[in-house]
N, C-alpha and C positions, 0 to 999 in steps of 0.2 A: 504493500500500500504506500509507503513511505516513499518508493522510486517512482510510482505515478505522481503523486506529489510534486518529486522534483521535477521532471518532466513536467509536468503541469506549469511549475512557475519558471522552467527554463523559457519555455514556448513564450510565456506572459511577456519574458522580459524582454525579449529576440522581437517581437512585433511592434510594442512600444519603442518608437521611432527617438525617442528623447530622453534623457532624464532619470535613465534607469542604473541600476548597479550591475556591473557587470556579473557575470553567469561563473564566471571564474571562484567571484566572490562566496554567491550564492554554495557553489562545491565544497570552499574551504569551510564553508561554519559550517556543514552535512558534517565534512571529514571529522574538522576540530574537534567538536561537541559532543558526535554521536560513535566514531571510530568507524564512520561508513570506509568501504574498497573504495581508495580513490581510483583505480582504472575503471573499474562500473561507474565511480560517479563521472567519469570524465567520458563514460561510452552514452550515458543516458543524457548528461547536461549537451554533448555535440548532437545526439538526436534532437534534441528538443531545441538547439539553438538553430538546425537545419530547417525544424520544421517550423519557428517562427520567423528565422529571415525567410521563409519561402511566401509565408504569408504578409508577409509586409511587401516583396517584390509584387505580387498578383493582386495587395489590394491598390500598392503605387501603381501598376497596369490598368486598374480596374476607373480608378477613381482619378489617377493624375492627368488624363487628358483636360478634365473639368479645370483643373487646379491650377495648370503650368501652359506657361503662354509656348504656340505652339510652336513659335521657332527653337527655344530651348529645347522641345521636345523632338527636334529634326536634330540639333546638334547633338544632343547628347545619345543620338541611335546612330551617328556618323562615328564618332568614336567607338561604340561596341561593335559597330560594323568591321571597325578596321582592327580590334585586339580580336574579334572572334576569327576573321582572317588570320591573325596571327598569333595564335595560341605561343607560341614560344615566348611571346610579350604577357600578354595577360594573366595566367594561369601560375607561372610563377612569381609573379607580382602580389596576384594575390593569396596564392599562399603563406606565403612573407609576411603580408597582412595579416592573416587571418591569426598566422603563430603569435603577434602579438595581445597585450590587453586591451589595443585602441578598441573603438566604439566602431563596426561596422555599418550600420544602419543606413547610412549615406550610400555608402557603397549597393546596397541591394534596393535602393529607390530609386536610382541611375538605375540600374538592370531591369525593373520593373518598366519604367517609362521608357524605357529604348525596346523595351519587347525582347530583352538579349533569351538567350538560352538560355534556363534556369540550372537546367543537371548537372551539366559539368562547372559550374558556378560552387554551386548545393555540394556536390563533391570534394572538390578542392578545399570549400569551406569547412566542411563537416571533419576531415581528414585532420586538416590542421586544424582545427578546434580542440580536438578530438586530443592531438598531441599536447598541446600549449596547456591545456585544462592540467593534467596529468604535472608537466611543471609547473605552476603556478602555482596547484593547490598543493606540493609537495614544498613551495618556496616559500608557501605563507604561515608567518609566523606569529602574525596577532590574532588572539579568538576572539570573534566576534561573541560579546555576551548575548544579543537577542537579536533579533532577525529585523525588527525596526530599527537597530542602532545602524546596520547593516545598509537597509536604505535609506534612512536620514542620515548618513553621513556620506552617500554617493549623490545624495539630491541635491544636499545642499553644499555642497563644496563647492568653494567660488571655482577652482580649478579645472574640476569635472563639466558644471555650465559652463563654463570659456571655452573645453577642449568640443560638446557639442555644437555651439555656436559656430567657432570655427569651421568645423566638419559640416556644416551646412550653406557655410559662406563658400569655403571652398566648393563645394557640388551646383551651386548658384552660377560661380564666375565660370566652373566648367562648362555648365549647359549654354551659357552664351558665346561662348567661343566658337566661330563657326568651321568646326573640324571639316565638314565634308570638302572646304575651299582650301581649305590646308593640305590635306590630302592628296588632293590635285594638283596643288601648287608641285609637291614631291615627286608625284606622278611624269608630270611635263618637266621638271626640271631637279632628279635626283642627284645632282650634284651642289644642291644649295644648303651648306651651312646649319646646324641646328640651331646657333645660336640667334639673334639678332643682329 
């Protein structure tokens, strides 16, 4: 019962786009408190952390057309166009990612609005979840006393709102960026400089 639970509030925390305490967290008080297997808690928290960024991608698909103006919504499907071509770029980018404790959430609202391919996303993600959990929760050495401290102390940290905010600014200035002319530019003339 206990591992539906976590499952349960892994998934909570993975769809809530904002604000949330990472899943990581969530693992170490199970472990700390209760002497849960951390590899099951790191096999159950990366299920559940798959299968709430899967739903936050299909509701940003779902709902983000309404939401996001729809040039952003052209750019930012020009760039998945071009990492999904070149899985050698994306795929290990974002597993780099994913090993880290950064806030992903951004990342699969861009995939949702660009329509990318969710599985090999969901894969990649879930994998290195899946590892990173496993260090994290074996790295963490403060016990959390109750599960509110837990979230009030992820919610409200000026640090944590700064590095969301960010993470949202940043996926903002990405979508306007109009990749597809970019692209092109490379295309007709691959011998032009990356930099400025």
């Amino acid at each position: 019962m206990e591992w539906i639970l976590i499952f349960a509030i892994a998934v909570g925390l993975n769809i809530v786009p904002i604000f949330m305490p990472p899943t990581w967290a969530l693992l170490a008080f199970f472990h700390l408190n209760f002497g849960m297997n951390v590899v099951v808690l790191a096999a159950v928290g990366a299920l559940g952390a798959v299968t709430g960024r899967a739903c936050l991608a299909l509701l940003s698909r779902r709902y983000g057309p309404n939401l996001i103006p729809s040039r952003w919504q052209t750019n930012i499907t020009a760039l998945a166009d071009q990492l999904e071509h070149h899985p050698s770029l994306g795929l290990p980018a974002l597993a780099l990612f994913a090993l880290g404790p950064v806030p992903s959430s951004q990342l699969f609202i861009a995939a949702g609005l660009a329509n990318a391919p969710l599985p090999p996303l969901l894969l990649v993600f879930g994998l290195a979840r899946f590892v990173s959990y496993i260090l994290w929760v074996e790295a963490a050495t403060i016990t959390v006393a109750k599960l509110s401290d837990l979230f009030s102390s992820r919610v409200g940290g000026g640090a944590a709102i700064l590095a969301q905010i960010v993470g949202f600014g940043i996926l903002i200035a990405v979508m306007q960026v109009d990749w597809a002319a970019i692209f092109r530019r490379r295309t007709v003339h691959p011998d032009l400089p990356d930099g400025p």
